[in-house]
N, C-alpha and C positions, 0 to 999 in steps of 0.2 A: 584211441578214440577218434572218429571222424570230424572233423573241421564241418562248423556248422556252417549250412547254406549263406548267401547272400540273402535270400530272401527271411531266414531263419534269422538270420543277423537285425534284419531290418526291422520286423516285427516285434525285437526285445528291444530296440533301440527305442521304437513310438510309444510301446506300453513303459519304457524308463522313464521316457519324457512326461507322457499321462501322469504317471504316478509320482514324480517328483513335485508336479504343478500341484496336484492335488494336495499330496505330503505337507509342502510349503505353506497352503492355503490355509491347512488344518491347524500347521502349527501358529499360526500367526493368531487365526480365533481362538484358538485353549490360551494362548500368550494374553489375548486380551481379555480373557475370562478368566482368570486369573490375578489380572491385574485388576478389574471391576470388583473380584472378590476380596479382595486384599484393600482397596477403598473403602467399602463396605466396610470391613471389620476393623480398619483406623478409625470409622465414626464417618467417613464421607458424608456428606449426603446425598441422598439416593429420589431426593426429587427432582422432577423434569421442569428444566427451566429454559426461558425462549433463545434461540439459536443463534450464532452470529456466522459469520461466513466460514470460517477453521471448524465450527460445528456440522457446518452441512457437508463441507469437505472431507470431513473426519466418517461420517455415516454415511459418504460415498463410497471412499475405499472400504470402509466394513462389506457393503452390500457387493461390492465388484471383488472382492477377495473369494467374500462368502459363497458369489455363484460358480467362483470357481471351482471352490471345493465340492461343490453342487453337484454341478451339471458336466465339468470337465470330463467325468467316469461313464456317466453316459453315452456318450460322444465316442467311445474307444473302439465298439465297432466299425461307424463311419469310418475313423481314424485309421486303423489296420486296413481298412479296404480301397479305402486311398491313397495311401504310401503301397500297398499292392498295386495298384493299377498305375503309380504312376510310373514304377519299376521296371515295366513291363513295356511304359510308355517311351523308356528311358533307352529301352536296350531298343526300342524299333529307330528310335533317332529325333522323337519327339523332343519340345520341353516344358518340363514340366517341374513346378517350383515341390520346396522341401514339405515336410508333411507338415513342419510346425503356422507354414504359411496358410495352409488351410484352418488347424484348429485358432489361429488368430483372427482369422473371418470369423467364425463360432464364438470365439469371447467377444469381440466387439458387440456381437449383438445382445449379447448379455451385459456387459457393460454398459451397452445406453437402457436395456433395462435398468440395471441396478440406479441412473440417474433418477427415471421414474418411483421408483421405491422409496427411495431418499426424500423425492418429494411428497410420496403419500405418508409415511410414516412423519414427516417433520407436520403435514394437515392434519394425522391421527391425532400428534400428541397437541397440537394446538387444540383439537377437539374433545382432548381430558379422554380419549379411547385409552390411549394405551396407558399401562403399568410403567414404573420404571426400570423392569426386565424387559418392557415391550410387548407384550400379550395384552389380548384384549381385555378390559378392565367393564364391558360393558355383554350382559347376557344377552340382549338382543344383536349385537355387532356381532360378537362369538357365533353365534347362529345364523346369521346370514351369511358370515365367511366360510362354517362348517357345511351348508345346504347352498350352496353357489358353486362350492367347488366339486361339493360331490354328483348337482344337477351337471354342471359341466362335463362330467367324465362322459356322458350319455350323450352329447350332441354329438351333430354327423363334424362339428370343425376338430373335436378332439378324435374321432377316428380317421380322419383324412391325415392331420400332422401325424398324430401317433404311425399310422401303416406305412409314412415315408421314414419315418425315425426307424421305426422296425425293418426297413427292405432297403440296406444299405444298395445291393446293387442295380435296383430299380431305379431308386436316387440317382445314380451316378450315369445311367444309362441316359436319365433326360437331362439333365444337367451339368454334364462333363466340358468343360471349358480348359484349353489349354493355357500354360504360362501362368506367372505370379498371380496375375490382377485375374486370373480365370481360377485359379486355385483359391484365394482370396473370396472372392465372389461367389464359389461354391463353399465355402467356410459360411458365409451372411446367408444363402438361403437356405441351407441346413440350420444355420444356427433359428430361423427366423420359422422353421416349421417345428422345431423345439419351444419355441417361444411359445407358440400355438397350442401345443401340447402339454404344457406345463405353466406357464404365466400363472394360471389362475390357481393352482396348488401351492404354487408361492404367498399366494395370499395367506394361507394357511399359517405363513409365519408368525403374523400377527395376531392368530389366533394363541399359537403355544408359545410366544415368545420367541423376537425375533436372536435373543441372545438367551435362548435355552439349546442349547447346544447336543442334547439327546435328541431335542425334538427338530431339529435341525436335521440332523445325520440320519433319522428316521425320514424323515423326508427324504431327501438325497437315494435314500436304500431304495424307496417305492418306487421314484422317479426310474431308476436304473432296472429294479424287478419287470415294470411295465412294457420299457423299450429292449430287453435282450433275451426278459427268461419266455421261456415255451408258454403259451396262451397269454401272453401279456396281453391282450386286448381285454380278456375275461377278468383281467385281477384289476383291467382299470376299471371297468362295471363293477365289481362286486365293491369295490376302495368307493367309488361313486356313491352305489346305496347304502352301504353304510354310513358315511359323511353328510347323506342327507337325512339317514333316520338319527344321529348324534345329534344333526341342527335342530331339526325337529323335537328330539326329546330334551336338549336344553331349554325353546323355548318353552312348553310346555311345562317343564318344570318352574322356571320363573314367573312366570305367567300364576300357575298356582301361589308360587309364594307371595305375591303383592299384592 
């Protein structure tokens, strides 16, 4: 058997990394969905009550774990194609920092997301919106989250982040910066045209339940289909209209029933 490539080597190395970040993230939510469930059935109680500071903290790291498990997978083309180039960067005499320096630019900016989350979910539930799974508790909230996200898929700012997310080597063509804080800094505006492309389907959590954990990894699945599989631009349209004919038909429905 032939000894596989450096570059062979390196690419199972980024996606071990990917996948263990992921793995970890995953197991950490089913760990505390699990543990929620097991509250639950000692008799816990399962109403939402006002926050103290270990509470906001606590639904910090949920939100900054959970994007990881998210969005990390998404990110695995950039990834490979950045540890490719810098390889390459490497042998001409450049430098150029490791691939995980990069995808740390990419979580940061998901992480000071996940701060803003923490804060709208800690206003939702001051606002009696959510469930104590976290979903929305209100038919007209649920349809503005359902018909917002899916009007979003149609704007020109969701095809502009989306075509950089999808054309890793476009991306790197205008944005290629040498050294740690140039690797780094390419991690934040990747991660920050991801942001662009996705923010508003996160909202969506709040819809199914930000601790329904099917509907979570459903998400996560879309996210990933959108930025890698073939016509992903077409599956974010068609995900689009239909999330706004759902919006629309839940209002409607409620509407009749009151």
């Amino acid at each position: 058997m032939r000894p596989l490539s450096l570059a062979a080597r390196q690419r199972i190395a980024v996606l071990a990394g990917l996948a263990g970040a992921t793995l970890l993230a995953w197991a950490w939510l089913l760990r505390l969905d699990a543990d929620m469930k097991a509250a639950m059935e000692a008799g816990a109680s399962c109403e939402l009550r006002p926050w103290g500071g270990a509470d906001f903290a606590f639904t910090f790291a949920m939100w900054a774990v959970m994007m990881v498990g998210m969005m990390v997978p998404s990110a695995t083309p950039m990834s490979l194609l950045f540890a490719a180039v810098a390889r390459r960067a490497r042998e001409q005499g450049s430098a150029v920092a490791p691939t995980f320096v990069f995808v740390s630019g990419y979580v940061a900016v998901w992480t000071v997301f996940s701060l803003a989350a923490t804060a709208a979910q800690w206003g939702l539930e001051r606002a009696a919106l959510l469930s104590p799974m976290l979903a929305s508790t209100s038919p007209a909230f649920g349809s503005l989250l359902l018909a917002g996200a899916g009007a979003y898929q149609w704007t020109p700012w969701k095809d502009a982040c989306l075509d950089h997310c999808r054309a890793p080597a476009h991306f790197f063509a205008a944005h290629w910066r040498g050294g740690p804080l140039g690797a780094f800094r390419m991690g934040v505006v990747h991660g920050l045209y991801c942001l662009g492309c996705c923010a508003v389907l996160m909202g969506l959590l709040f819809f199914g339940g930000v601790m329904n954990l099917l509907w979570v990894a459903g998400l996560a699945v879309f996210v990933l289909l959108e930025k890698a599989a073939p016509h992903g631009t077409a599956i974010a349209r068609v995900a689009g209209a239909a999330l706004v004919l759902a919006g629309g038909a839940q209002l409607v429905s409620w509407l009749s029933g009151s």
